[in-house]
C-alpha positions in Angstrom: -24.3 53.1 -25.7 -24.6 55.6 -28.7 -28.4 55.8 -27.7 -28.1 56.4 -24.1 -25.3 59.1 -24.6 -28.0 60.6 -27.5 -30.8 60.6 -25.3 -28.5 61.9 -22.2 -27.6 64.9 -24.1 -30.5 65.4 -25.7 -32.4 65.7 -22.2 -29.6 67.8 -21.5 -30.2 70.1 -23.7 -33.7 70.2 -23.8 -34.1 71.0 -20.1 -31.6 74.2 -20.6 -32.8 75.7 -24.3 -35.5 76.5 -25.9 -36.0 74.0 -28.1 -37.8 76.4 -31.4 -34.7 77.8 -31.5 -32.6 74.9 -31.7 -30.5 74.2 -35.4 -30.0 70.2 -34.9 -29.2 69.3 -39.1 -25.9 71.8 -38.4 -24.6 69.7 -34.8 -21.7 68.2 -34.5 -21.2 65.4 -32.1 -17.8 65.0 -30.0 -15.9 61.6 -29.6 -16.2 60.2 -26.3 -13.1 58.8 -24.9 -12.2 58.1 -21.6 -10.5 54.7 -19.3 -12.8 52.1 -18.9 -13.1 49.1 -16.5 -15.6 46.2 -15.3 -15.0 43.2 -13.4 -15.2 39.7 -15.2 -14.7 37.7 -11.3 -13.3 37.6 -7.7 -12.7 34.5 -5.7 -10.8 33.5 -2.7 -9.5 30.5 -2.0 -8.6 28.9 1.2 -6.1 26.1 1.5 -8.2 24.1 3.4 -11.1 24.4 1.1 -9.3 23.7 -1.9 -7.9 20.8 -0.8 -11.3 19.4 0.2 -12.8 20.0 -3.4 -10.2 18.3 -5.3 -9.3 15.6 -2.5 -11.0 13.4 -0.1 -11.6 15.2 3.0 -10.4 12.2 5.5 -7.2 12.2 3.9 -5.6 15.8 5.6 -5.2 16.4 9.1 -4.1 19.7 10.5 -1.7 20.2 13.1 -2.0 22.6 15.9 -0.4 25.0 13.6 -2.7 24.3 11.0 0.0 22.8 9.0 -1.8 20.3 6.7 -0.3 16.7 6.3 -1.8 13.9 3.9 -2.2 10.2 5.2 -3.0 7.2 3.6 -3.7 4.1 5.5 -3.6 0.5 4.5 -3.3 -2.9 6.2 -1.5 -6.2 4.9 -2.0 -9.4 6.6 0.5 -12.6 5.6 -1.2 -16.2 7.0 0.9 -18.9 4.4 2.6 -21.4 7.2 3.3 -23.5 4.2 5.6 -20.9 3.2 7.5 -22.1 6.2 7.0 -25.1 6.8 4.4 -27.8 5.0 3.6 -30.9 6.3 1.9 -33.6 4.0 0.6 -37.1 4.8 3.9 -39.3 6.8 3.8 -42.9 5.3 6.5 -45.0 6.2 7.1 -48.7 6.0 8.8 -51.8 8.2 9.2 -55.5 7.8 10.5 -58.5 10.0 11.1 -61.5 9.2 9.7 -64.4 11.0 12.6 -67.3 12.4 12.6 -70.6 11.1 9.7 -72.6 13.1 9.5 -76.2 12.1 6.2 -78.4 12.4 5.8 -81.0 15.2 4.4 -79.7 18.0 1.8 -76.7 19.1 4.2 -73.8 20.2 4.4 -70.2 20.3 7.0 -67.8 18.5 8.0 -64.4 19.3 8.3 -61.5 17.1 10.5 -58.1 18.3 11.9 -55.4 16.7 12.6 -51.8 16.9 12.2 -49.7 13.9 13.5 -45.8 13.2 11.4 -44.4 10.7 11.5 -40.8 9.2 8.9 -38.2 9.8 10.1 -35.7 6.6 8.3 -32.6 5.7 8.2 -31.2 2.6 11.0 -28.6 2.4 13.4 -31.0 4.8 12.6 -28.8 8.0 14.2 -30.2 11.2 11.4 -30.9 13.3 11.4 -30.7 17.2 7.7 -31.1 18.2 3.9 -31.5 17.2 1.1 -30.6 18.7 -2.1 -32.1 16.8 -5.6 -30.4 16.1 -6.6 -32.9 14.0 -5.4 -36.5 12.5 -5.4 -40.6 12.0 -2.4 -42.9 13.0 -3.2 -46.3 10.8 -1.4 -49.0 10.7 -1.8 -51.5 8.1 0.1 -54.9 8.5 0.4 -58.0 6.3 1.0 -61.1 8.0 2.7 -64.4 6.1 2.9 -66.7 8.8 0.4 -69.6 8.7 -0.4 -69.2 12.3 -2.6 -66.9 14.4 -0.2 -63.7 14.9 -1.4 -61.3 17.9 0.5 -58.0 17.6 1.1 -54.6 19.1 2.8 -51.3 17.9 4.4 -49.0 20.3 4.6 -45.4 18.7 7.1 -43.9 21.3 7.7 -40.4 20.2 3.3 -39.7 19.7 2.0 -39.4 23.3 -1.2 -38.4 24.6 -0.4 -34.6 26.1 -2.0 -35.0 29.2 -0.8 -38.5 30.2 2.3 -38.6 27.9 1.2 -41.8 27.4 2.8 -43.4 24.3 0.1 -44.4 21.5 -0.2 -48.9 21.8 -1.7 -50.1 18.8 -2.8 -53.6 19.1 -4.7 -56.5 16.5 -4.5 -60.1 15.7 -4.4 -61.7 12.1 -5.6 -65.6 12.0 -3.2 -67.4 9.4 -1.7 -65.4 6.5 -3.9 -61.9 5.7 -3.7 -58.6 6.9 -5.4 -56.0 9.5 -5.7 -52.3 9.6 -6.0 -50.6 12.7 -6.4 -46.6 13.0 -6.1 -44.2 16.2 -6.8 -40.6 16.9 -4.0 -38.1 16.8 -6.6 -35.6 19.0 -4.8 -34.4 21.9 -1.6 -35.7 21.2 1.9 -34.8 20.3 5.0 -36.1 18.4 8.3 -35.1 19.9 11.2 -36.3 17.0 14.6 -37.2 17.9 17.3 -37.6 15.5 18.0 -33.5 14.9 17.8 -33.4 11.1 16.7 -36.7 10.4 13.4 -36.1 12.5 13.3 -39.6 13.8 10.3 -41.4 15.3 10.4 -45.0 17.0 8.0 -47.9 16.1 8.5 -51.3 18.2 6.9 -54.2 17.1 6.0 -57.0 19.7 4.3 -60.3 18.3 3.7 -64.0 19.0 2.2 -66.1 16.5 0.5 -69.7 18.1 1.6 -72.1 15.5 -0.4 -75.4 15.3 2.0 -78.8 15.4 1.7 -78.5 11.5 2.2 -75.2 10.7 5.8 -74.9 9.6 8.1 -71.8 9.2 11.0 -72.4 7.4 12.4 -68.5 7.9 11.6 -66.2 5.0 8.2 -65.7 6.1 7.7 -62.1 6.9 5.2 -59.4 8.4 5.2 -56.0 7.1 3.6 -53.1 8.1 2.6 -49.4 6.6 2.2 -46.4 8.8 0.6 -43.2 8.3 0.1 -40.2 9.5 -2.9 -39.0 7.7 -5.0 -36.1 7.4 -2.9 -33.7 10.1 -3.4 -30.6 11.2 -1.6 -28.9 14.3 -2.1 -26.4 16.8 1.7 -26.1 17.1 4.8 -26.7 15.2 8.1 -26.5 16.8 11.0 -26.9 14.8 14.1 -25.2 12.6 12.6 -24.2 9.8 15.7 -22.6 8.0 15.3 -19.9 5.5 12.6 -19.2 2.9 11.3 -16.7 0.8 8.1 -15.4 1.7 5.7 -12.9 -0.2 4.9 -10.9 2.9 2.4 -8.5 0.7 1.7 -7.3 -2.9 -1.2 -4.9 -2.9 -1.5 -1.4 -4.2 -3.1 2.0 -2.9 -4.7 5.1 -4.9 -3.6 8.2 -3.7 -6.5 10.1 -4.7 -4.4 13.4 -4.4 -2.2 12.6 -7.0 -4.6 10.6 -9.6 -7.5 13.7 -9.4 -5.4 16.3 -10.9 -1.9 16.7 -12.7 1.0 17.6 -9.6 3.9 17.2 -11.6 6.2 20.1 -10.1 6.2 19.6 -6.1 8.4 18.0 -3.7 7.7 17.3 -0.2 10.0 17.6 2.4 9.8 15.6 4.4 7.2 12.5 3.9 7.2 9.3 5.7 5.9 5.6 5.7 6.0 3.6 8.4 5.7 0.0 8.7 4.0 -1.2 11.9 4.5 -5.0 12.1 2.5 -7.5 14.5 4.1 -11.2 13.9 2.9 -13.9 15.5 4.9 -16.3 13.8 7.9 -17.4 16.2 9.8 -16.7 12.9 11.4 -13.8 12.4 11.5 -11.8 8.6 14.1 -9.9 7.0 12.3 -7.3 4.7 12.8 -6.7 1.2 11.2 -3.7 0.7 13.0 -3.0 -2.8 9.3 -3.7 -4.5 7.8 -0.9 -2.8 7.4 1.7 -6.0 5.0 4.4 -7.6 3.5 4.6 -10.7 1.0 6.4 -12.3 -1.7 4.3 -12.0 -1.5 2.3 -15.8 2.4 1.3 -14.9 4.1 4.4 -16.6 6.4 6.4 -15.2 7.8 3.8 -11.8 10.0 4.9 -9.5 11.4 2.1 -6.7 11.9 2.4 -3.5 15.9 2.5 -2.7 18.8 3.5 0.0 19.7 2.1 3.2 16.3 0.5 4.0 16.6 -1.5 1.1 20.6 -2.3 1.0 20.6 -3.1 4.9 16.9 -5.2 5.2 15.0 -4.5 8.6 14.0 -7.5 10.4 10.2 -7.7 11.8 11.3 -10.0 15.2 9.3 -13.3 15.5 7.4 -13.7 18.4 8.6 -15.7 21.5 9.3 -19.0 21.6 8.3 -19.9 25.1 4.6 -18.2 25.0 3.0 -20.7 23.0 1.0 -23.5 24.4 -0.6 -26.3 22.8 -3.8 -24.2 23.0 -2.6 -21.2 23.8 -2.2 -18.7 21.5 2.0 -17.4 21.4 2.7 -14.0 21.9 2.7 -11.1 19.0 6.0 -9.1 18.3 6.2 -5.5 17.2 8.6 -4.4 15.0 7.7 -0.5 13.6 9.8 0.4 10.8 10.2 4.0 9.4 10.9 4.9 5.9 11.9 8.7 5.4 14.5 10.7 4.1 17.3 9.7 5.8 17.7 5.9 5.3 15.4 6.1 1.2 14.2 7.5 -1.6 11.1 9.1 -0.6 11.1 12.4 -1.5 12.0 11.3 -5.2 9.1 8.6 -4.5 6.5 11.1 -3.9 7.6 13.7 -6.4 6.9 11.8 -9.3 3.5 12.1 -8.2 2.2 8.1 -7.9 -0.9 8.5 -8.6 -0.9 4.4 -6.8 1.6 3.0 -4.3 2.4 -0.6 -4.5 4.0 -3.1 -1.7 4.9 -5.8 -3.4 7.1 -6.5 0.0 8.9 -10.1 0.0 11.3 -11.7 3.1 13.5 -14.1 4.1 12.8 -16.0 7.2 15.6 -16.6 9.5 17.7 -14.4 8.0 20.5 -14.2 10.4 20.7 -17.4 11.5 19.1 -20.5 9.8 19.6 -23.0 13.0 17.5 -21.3 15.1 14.0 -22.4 16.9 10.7 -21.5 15.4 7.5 -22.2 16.1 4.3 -21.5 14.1 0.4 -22.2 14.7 -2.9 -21.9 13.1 -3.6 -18.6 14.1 0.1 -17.1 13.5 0.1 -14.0 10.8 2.2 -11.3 10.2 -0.1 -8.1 10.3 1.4 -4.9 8.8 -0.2 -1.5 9.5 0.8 0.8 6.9 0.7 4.8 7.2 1.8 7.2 4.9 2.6 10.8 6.5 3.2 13.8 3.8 3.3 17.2 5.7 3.0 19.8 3.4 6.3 21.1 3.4 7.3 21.5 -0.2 8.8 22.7 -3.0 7.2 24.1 -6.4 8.8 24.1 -9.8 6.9 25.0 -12.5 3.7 23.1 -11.2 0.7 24.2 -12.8 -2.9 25.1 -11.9 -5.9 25.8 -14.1 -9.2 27.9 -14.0 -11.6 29.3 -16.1 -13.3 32.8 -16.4 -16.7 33.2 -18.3 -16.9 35.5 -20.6 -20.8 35.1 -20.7 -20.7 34.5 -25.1 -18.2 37.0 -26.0 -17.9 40.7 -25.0 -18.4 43.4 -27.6 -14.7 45.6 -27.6 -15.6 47.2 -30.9 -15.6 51.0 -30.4 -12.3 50.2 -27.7 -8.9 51.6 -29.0 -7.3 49.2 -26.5 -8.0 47.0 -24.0 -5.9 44.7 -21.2 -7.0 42.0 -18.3 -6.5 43.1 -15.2 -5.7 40.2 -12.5 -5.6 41.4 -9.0 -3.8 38.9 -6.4 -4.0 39.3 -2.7 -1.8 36.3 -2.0 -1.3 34.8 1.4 0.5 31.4 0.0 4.1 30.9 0.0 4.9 30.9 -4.0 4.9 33.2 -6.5 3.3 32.4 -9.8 3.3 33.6 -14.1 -0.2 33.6 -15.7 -1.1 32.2 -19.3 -4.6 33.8 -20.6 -6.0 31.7 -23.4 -9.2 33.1 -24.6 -11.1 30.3 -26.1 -14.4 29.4 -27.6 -17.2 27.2 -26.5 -14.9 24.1 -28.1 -12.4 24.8 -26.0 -10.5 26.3 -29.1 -7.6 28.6 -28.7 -8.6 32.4 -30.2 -5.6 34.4 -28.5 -2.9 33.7 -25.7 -0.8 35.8 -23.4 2.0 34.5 -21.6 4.4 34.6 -18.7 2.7 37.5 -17.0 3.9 38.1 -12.8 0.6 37.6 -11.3 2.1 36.4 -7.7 4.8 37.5 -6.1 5.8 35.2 -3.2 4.9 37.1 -0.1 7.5 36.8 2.9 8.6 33.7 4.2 10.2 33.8 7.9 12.8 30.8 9.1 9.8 28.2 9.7 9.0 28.4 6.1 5.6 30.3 7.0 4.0 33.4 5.4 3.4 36.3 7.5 1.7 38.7 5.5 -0.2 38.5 2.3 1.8 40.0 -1.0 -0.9 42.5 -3.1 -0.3 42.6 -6.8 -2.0 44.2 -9.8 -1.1 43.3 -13.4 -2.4 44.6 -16.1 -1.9 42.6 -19.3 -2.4 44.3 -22.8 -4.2 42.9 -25.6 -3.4 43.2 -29.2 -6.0 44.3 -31.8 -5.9 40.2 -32.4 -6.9 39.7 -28.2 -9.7 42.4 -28.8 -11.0 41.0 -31.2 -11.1 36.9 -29.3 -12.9 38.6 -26.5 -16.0 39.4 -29.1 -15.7 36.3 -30.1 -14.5 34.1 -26.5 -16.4 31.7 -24.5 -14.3 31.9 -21.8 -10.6 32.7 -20.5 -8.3 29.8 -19.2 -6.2 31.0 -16.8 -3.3 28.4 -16.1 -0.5 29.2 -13.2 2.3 28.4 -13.2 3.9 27.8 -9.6 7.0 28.1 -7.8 8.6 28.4 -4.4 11.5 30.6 -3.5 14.9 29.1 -4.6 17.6 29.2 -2.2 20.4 31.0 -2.7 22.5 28.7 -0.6 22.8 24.7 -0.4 20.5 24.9 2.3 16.9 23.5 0.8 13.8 25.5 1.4 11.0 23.6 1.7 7.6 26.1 2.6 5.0 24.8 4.5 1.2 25.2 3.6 -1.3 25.9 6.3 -4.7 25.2 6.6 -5.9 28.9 6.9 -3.8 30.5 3.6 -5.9 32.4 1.5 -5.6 33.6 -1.8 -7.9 35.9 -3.3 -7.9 36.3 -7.1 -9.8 39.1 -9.2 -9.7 39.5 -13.1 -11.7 42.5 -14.8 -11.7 44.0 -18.0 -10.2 47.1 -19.0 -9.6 49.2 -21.9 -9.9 53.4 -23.4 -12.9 54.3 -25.3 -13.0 56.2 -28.6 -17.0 56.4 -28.9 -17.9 58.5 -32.2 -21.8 59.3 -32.1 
């Protein structure tokens, strides 16, 4: 700068003089002084663009206002019958025993008897009916008797489903031995009597030809085992009582959290709702008390709590009378809607999870345990899950950094004093302080300046929108000390800090952030010079 001033002047007073008469050991120079600026930056930012930078795109949509609201989607499926009801292998037992026969002549006994024999799932469950998909009936009977013994088994309750036909089992065993026989449970059903017991019938018919010397003297017996093997079913009717299901337990990122630090806002009014499709004829009383946020590592959890937890909602179980042995049973919707009102939410979602987890449990048959059910291989419980947060918010003290090159320091030496100038044209609903840390190419701090009005909220009307931008200039002086860190600076960290306006009545006011807000920030350089030459 000394040069160009010198060689100003100098052409200066070359072009006017005559230069042999000039007396240039005796001149004396004046100090140059004087206001200076220059501009380190300008950039605008519109809502809609910032958000897209630091967040997935597909996770805002804009009203017709422009009002921008961020979803999350997820779906959980629950297909555990066994939770319900589980059916293992049936093996059951009978014996008769045989009268007293004595030898002498060729004859011909007969053998009858009715047997009730239990057909017990796992968990107890009173049974009503079952429809098979796939299965073996085998019966394996052990015969005493000396004589030829022809047989038959009458399963009453298992019928073919077109006929209704009972199942006849039939086989002969010559002298003492034993026979297996084994029939197809393919296209045919069990109907059990007996309520809780879940009785099914066997009858036993016999003879047994005796030759004049075979001789029976009436403890002889015949025993047989049956089994109902290797089931499956295309439909279970029955009372299957209560039981504690895990309905889901599954966790979502919410990218707008987990990307950059948002402690400091509270929404207004978010949402998640609970869209349930059950096919189960079983209905499910919700405990959604697992439902909580965290911050992605299992700090800092808040749970889900209120009325929607204290008072479960009940996703209804599907019809009884619309299944068919192969046809599929109707689905039942149950939507259920988290929000204000009836939870926790807002608290939820500002302790900024950056992951949601369901970890959603039930119990079935929760208002009354007696109750017909049905279930089928197909049956699920399908949950669409959508979280809905409009911007609508609050701002306490949240933060936001940027940085401002200062291009390897900037030389302030011959500058008596100097100050940052940060122009705002702000079109958002919150006002804001600045911290300035000038810092070197380590990121190390050379000079701060805080709490400095950068933002002044502009005016909000009674829909919590801003109608016209709010124009600000602050200058911010620098000591000697911040003189001297911009020489030596890398940069300028400029860190906002946020806020909404605070009501000054219980009312709550929540702003809401459109699509189309822009904020323009500009942040020069200023200072006087005192230039000796």
């Amino acid at each position: 700068m000394k040069k160009f001033v010198l060689i100003v002047v100098s052409a200066s007073l070359i072009a006017g003089c005559n230069v042999g008469d000039l007396d240039f050991d005796n001149v004396k120079m004046q100090p140059i002084t004087g206001v200076f600026s220059f501009p380190l930056g300008e950039t605008t930012y519109i809502m809609r663009d910032l958000l897209v930078k630091q967040t997935d795109s597909t996770d805002f949509m804009e009203d017709s206002t422009s009002l921008i609201t961020l979803q999350y989607f997820d779906t959980i499926v629950y297909n555990a019958p066994n939770d319900f009801i589980q059916i293992d292998d049936i093996v059951q037992n009978g014996v008769l025993t045989a009268p007293a026969s004595p030898a002498g002549t060729p004859r011909q006994e007969t053998l009858f008897e009715s047997f009730d024999l239990a057909y017990n799932p796992v968990g107890g469950e009173q049974i009503d009916s079952l429809f098979y998909q796939t299965g073996d009936l085998t019966i394996e009977t052990t015969s005493q008797l000396s004589g030829t013994l022809n047989y038959s088994y009458t399963i009453a309750n298992t019928s073919n489903i077109n006929t209704n036909n009972a199942i006849v089992i039939n086989g002969t065993i010559n002298g003492p031995g034993n026979d297996t026989q084994t029939q197809s449970l393919v296209n045919h059903k069990t109907k059990l009597t007996g309520g809780a017991s879940n009785t099914f019938s066997v009858i036993f018919d016999g003879t047994v030809d005796l030759a004049a010397t075979d001789n029976l003297i009436g403890n002889e017996q015949v025993t047989f085992t049956i089994t109902f093997g290797n089931q499956t079913f295309n439909l279970i009717y029955g009372r299957f009582g209560q039981d504690s299901i895990q309905v889901g337990n599954q966790s979502i990122d919410i990218e707008f959290f987990s990307e950059a630090e948002r402690e400091g806002i509270t929404f207004g009014n978010p949402t998640m709702t609970f869209d349930f499709r059950n096919s189960f004829g079983v209905p499910v009383a919700l405990d959604l008390s697992g439902i909580s946020g965290d911050d992605g590592n299992g700090g800092n959890v808040v749970n889900l709590s209120g009325d929607v937890v204290n008072n479960p909602p009940t996703i209804q179980g599907s019809d009884v009378n619309s299944p068919g042995p192969n046809t599929e049973g109707e689905t039942a919707q149950t939507t259920i809607e988290v929000n204000r009102s009836n939870s926790n939410i807002i608290k939820l979602f500002g302790s900024s999870p950056a992951r949601l987890n369901f970890d959603v449990s039930g119990i079935s048959n929760a208002s009354d345990p007696s109750q017909l059910n049905y279930l089928q291989p197909t049956s699920q419980i399908t949950a669409y899950v959508g979280m809905n947060i409009p911007m609508e918010i609050q701002l306490e003290n949240m933060q936001e950094t940027g940085y401002f090159d200062l291009d390897g320091g900037i030389d302030l030496k011959n500058v008596d004093s100097a100050f940052v100038r940060v122009v705002t044209i702000n079109g958002l609903p919150f006002s804001a302080l600045v911290n300035l840390e000038i810092q070197d190419a380590d990121s190390a701090t050379l000079f701060t300046i805080t709490d400095n009005v950068v933002m002044v909220a502009p005016f909000i009307n009674v829909n919590g929108e801003v109608t016209d931008p709010n124009g600000v200039t602050a200058d911010i002086p620098l000591s000697p000390e911040g003189v001297e860190a911009l020489s030596a600076g890398s940069h300028i960290l400029i860190t906002l800090t946020l806020n909404t306006p605070v009501s000054q009545t219980s009312r709550e006011i929540y702003v809401k952030i459109l699509a189309d807000y822009q904020l323009t920030l500009k942040v020069g350089i200023g200072g006087k010079l005192n230039l000796d030459l």
